[in-house]
C-alpha positions in Angstrom: 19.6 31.7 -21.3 18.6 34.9 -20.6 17.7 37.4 -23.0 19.5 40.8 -22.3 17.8 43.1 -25.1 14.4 43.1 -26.0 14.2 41.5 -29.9 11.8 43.9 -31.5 12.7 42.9 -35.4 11.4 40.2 -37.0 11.8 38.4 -40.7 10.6 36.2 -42.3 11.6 33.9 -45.8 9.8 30.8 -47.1 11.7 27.3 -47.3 10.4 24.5 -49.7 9.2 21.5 -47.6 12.5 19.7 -48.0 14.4 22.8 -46.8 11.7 23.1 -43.9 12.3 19.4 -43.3 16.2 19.7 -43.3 15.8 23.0 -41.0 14.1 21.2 -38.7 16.2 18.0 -38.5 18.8 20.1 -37.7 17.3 21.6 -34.7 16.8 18.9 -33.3 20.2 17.5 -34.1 21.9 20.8 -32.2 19.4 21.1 -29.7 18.1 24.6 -30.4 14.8 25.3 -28.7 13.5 26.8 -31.4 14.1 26.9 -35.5 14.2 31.0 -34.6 16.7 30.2 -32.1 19.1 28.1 -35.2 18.4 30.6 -37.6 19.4 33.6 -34.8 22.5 31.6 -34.0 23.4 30.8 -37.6 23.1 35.0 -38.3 25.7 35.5 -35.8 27.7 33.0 -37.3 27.9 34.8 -40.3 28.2 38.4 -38.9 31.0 37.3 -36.9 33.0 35.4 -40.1 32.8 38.7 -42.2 34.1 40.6 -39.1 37.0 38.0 -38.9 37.5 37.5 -42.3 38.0 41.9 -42.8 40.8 41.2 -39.7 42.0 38.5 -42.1 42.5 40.9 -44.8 44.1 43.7 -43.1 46.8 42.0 -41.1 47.6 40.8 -44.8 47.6 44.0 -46.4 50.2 45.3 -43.1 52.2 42.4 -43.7 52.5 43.2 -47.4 53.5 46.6 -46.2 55.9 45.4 -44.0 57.7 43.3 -46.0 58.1 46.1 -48.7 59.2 48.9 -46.1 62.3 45.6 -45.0 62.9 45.7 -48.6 63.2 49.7 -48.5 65.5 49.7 -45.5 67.9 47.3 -46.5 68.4 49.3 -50.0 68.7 52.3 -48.5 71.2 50.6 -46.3 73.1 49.0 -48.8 73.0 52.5 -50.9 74.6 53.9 -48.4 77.6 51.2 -47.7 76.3 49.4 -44.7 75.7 46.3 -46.4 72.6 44.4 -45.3 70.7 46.1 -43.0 70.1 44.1 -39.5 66.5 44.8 -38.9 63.7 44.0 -36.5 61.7 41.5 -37.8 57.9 41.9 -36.6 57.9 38.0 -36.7 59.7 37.6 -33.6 60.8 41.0 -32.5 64.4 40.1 -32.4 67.3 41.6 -34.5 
């Protein structure tokens, strides 16, 4: 695996020795070539589940919104005499 940018940063955090022992139990079990290499990995785990998990929350927010304009449209619809309203449903895009 090549390494495209240059890592420049470092940190560092202390681990009891069962922690240490667990840590490196577990590189071996994935096959890491280094405990920095696991612990890099795991980072972009996590980066990458807040990113998804703010995705997560927005499509719910829209689909909140969405379901309260459908509610909007077919009032309006009804206040005006047209009964139901036959509206586009963003589930399936059909009418």
């Amino acid at each position: 695996m090549a390494i495209l940018k240059r890592r420049s940063r470092m940190i560092s955090f202390r681990l009891s020795e069962d922690e240490y022992t667990g840590l490196r139990t577990l590189c071996e079990n994935e096959g890491a070539r280094s405990m920095s290499d696991l612990a890099r990995d795991a980072v972009h785990r996590l980066i990458a589940k807040d990113s998804h998990a703010d995705v997560e929350l927005t499509l719910r927010e829209l689909r909140g919104r969405l379901e309260s304009l459908d509610l909007q449209v077919q009032g309006l619809s009804m206040a005006v005499g047209q009964g139901p309203a036959k509206v586009m449903r963003y589930g399936n895009g059909k009418i």
